[in-house]
C-alpha positions in Angstrom: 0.0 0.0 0.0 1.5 3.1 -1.3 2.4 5.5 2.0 0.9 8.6 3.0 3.1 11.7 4.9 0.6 10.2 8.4 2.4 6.6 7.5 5.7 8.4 7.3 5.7 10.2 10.5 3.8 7.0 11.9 6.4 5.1 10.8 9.3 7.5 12.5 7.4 7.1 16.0 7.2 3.4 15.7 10.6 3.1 15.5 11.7 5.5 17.9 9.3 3.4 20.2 10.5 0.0 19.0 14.1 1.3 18.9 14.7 -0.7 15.9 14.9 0.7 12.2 12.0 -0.5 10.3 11.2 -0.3 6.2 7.9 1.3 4.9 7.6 0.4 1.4 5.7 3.2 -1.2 6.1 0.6 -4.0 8.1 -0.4 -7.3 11.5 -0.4 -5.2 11.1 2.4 -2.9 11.0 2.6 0.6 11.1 4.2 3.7 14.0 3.0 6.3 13.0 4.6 9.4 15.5 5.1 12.2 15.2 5.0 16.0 16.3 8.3 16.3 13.3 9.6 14.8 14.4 10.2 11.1 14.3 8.1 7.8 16.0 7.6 4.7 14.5 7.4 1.4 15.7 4.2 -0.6 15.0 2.8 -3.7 16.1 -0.8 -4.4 17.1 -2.1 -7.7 18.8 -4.6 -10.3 20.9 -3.8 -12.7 23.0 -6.5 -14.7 21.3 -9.2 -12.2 22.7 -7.2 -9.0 20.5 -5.8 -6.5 21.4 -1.8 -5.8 20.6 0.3 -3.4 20.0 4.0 -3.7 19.6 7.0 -1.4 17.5 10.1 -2.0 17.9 11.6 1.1 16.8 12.2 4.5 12.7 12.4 5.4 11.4 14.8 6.5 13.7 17.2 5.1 13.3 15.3 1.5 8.9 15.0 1.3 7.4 12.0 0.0 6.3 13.9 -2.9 9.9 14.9 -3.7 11.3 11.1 -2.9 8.6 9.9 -5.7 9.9 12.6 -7.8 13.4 11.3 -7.8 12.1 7.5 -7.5 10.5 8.1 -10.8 13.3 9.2 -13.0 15.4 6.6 -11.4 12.9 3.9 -11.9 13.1 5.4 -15.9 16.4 4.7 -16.2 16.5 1.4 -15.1 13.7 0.6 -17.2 15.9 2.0 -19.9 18.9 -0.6 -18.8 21.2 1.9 -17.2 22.0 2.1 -13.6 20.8 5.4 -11.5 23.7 4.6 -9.3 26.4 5.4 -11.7 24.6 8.3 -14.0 24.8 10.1 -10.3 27.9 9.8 -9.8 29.0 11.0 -13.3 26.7 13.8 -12.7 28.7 14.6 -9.9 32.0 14.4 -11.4 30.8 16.5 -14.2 29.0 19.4 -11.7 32.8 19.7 -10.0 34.4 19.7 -13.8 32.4 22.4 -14.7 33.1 24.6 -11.6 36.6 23.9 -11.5 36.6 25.0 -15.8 35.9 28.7 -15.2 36.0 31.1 -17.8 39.3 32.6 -16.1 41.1 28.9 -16.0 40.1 28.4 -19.5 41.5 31.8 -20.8 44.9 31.1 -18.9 45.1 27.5 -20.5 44.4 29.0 -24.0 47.1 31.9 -23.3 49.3 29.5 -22.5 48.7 27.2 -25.5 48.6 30.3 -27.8 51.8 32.3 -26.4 54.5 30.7 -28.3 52.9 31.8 -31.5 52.5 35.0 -30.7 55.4 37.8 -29.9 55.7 38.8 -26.2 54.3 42.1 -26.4 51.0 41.1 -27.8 51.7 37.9 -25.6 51.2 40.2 -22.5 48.7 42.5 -23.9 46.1 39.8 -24.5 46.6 38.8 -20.4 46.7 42.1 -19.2 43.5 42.8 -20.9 41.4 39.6 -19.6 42.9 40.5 -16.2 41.8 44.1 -16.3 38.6 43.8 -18.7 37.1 40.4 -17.8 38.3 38.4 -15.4 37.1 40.4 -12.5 33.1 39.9 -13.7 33.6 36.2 -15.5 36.5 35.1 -14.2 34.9 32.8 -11.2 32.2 32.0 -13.6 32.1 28.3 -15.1 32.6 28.5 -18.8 29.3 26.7 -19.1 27.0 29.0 -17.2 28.0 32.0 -19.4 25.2 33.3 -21.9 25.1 35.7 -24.1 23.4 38.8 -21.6 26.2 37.8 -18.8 28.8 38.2 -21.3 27.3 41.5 -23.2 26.6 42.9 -19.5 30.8 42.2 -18.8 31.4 44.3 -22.2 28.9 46.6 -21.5 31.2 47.8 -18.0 34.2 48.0 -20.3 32.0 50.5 -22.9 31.0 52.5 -20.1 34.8 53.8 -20.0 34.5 55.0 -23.6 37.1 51.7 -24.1 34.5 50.7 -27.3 38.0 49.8 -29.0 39.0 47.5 -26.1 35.5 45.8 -25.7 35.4 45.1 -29.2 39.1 43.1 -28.9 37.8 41.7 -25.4 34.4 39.8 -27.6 37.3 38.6 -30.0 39.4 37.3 -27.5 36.2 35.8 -25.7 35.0 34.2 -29.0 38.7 32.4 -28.9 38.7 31.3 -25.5 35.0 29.6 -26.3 36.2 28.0 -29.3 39.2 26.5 -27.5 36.9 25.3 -24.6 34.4 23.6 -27.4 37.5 21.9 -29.4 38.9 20.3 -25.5 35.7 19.0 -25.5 34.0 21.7 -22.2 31.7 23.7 -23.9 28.9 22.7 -26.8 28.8 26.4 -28.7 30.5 29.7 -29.3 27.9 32.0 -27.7 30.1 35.2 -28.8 28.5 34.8 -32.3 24.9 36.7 -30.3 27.1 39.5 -29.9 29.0 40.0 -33.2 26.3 41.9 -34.6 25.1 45.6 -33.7 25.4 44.4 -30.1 28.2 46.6 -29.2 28.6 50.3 -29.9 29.9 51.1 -33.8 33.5 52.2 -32.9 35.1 54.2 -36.1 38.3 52.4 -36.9 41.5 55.2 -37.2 44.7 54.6 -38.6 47.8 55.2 -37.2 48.6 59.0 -38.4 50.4 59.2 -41.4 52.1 61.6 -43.5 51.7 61.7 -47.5 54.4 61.0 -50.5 53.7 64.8 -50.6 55.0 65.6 -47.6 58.4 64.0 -47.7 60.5 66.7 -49.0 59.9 69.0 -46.0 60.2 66.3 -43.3 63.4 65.6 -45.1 64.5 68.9 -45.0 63.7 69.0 -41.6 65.6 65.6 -40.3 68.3 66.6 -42.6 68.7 70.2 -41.2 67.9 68.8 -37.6 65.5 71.8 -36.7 64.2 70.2 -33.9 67.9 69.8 -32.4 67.4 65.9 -31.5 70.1 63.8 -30.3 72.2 62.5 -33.6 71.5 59.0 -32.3 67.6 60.2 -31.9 68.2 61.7 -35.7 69.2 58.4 -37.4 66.6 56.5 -35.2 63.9 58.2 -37.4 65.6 57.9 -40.5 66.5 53.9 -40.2 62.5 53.5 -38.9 61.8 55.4 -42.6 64.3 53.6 -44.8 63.5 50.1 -43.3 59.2 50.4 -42.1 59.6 48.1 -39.3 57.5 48.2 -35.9 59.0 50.8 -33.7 59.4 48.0 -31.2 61.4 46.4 -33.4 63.7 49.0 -34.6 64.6 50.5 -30.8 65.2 46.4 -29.4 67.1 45.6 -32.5 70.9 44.3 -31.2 73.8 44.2 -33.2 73.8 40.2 -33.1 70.8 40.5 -35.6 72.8 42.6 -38.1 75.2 41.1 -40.8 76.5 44.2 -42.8 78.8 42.3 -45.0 75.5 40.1 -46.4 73.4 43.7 -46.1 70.5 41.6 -43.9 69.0 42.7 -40.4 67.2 39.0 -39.7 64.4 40.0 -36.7 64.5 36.9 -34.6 61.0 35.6 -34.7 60.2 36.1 -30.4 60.5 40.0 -31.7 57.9 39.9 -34.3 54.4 40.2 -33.9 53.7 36.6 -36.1 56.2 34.8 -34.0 58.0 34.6 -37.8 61.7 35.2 -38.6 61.2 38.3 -40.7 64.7 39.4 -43.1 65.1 43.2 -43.4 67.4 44.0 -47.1 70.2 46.7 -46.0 70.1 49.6 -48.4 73.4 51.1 -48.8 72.0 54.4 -47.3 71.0 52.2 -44.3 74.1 50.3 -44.2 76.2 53.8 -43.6 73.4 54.4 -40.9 74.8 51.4 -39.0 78.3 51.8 -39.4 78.1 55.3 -37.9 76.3 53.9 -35.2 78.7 51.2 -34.7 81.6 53.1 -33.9 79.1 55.1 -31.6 77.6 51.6 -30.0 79.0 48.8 -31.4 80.5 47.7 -27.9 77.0 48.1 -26.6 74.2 44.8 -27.0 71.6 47.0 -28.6 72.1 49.4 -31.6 70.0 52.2 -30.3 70.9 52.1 -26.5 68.8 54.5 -23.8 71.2 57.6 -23.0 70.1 57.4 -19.1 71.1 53.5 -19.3 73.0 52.0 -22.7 72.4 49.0 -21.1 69.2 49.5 -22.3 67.5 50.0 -25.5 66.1 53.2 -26.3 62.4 54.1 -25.3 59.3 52.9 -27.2 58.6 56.9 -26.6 61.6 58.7 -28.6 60.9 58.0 -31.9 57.2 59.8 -31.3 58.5 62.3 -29.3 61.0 62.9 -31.9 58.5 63.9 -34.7 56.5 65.4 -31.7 59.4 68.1 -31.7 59.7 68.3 -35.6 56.0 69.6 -35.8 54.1 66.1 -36.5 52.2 65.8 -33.7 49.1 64.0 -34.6 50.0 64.1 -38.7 52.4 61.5 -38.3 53.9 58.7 -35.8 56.5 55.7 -35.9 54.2 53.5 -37.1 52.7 56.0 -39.8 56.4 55.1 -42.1 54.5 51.8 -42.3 51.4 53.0 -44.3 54.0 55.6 -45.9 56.0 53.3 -47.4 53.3 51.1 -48.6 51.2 53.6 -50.2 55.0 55.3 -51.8 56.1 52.6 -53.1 53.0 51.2 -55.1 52.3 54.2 -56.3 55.6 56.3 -56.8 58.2 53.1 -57.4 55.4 51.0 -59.5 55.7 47.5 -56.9 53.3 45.1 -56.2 51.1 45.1 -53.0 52.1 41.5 -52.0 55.5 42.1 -52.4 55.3 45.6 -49.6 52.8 43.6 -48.2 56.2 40.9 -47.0 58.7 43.6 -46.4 55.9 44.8 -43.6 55.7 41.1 -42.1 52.1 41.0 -42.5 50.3 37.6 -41.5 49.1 36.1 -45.0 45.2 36.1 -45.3 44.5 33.2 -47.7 45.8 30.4 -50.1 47.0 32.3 -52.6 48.9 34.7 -50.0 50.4 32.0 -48.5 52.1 30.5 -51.4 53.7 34.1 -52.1 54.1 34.0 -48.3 56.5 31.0 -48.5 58.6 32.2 -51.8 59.1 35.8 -49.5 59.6 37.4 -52.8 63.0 37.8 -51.4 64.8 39.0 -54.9 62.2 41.8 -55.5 62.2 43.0 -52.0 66.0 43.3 -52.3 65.8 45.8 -55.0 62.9 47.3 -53.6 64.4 48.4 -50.4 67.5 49.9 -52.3 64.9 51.8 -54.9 63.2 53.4 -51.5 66.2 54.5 -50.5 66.9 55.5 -53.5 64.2 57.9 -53.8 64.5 59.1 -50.5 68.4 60.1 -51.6 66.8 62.1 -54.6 64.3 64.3 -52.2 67.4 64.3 -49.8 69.2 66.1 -52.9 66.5 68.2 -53.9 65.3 69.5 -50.6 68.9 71.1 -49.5 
């Protein structure tokens, strides 16, 4: 006879009176095991395989016989369905403790860390210090699992409020990669970024890095050449080597003299220093070459070629080039990384040269197929005679604007 919450407490008196645990049965395996000490456990006995099993669903009357039916039911299901309520819990278990130990911030760190030898180590530590100051203090704690779409757009929403619409827009990006990575090691079902990819953040307008025009070279020429703005010689051929060779700032200022062969005319950029984590080989010009040999007998027993003045043991600041051109009158028309967009916009239009060839002088990362098969032949001939022509017709506006 199926019990009744009377014949439950009944029961419970009984066998505090008895003091003796007795069993109440409800029906189709489940039971209640009363104890002397005036509670009673909700069991539900089974077979599985041919072996009898014996399952708890808690502790009456804190678990009701309504809710121990409840849980009897969906047990009994599974057994009917040949698999054993025993074992499902206990994988249910281990998975609940998987998924709160596989937090969004554990997850990120594992990615970094299986990411960071393919990238350089400035945009190595720029993608941590962002998750540590732009995310991981409102997801961080939060299992990877439990993240929707409005939990995620509410954490780039608090970034936004800054005015940071750049940085949110990077932070979705990185998120996007993080979820992917958890999907492929097998923690997380779908990418919910994708919700968010689409008019869900602010429109931020993209700017480039401020650039000068082919235009404009004779007068900054004039300038450097005439050193108006009374910069440091060393200071003076920083700027001109970061215009004859377009590299990253960061690349030029930490560039040491172990990286330079003058007698083969090649600066090779080791590939920890370049943004693609790729070897990438600068062509000397001969103007650039006579850059180098001045500044050899200035630094040459020195590890870096441009050393910091307060500390040559040192390389110069990420800051002098900028504040350099600062003090020539480009403020905000042009920057280190504005010879970049120079250059390629120069010499495709002025010296007649392919985009993909520039395109490998400035290191870019290929974008498809066909790139990466130019991408593998560097196109290192062409680029050879390409970086003497830009010199070349930097000499002629050098000639002109004296």
């Amino acid at each position: 006879m199926p019990l009744s919450k009377v014949a439950c407490d009944v029961a419970l008196k009984e066998a505090s009176r008895l003091g003796k645990a007795i069993k109440k049965p409800d029906g189709k395996g489940l039971y209640l095991h009363a104890q002397p000490n005036g509670s009673g456990y909700w069991r539900y006995k089974y077979r599985v395989d041919g072996k009898e099993k014996l399952l708890s669903f808690g502790i009456y009357p804190e678990i009701s016989l309504a809710e121990a039916r409840e849980a009897h039911a969906k047990a009994h299901k599974q057994v009917s369905q040949k698999a054993d309520p025993m074992k499902l819990r206990e994988q249910a278990i281990r998975n609940a403790r998987l998924d709160a130990a596989n937090t969004f911030e554990v997850i990120a760190r594992e990615w970094h860390a299986h990411n960071i030898d393919k990238w350089s180590e400035n945009h190595a530590t720029t993608v941590i210090r962002r998750l540590e100051q732009d995310i991981f203090l409102t997801l961080g704690k939060t299992p990877i699992k439990e993240i929707i779409a409005p939990i995620l757009l509410d954490a780039l929403r608090q970034i936004e409020n800054r005015g940071a619409y750049e940085v949110a827009r990077r932070t979705l990006q990185f998120a996007s990669q993080i979820f992917r990575y958890a999907i492929v090691t097998g923690r997380l079902e779908r990418d919910i970024s994708v919700d968010l990819r689409n008019g869900a953040l602010k429109p931020m307008k993209r700017t480039n890095y401020a650039a000068m025009e082919a235009k404009d070279l004779p007068e900054f020429i004039r300038k450097l050449e005439r050193n108006e703005a009374r910069l440091l010689n060393q200071t003076r051929m920083a700027v001109e080597l970061i215009m004859l060779t377009f590299v990253r700032t960061s690349e030029l200022i930490k560039a040491k003299w172990t990286e330079f062969d003058l007698k083969e005319a090649v600066w090779i950029i080791p590939a920890e220093r370049m943004k693609m984590r790729k070897e990438h080989l600068v062509p000397l010009s001969s103007r650039t070459l006579e850059i180098l040999k001045e500044l050899k007998k200035m630094n040459g027993h020195r590890e870096y070629i441009l050393p910091s003045v307060t500390n040559p043991r040192l390389h110069m600041s990420n800051n002098t080039i900028l504040m350099a051109l600062d003090r020539m009158g480009y403020r905000g028309i042009h920057t280190g990384h504005g010879f970049r967009a120079l250059a390629m916009s120069t010499i495709k239009e002025k010296l007649g040269y392919r985009h993909e060839v520039i395109d490998r002088q400035l290191a870019h990362a290929p974008g498809n197929q066909v790139d990466k098969a130019y991408d593998r032949s560097k196109f290192l001939d062409d680029r050879k005679i390409m970086m003497q022509d830009w010199a070349n017709y930097l000499d002629k506006i050098r000639a002109t604007s004296n």
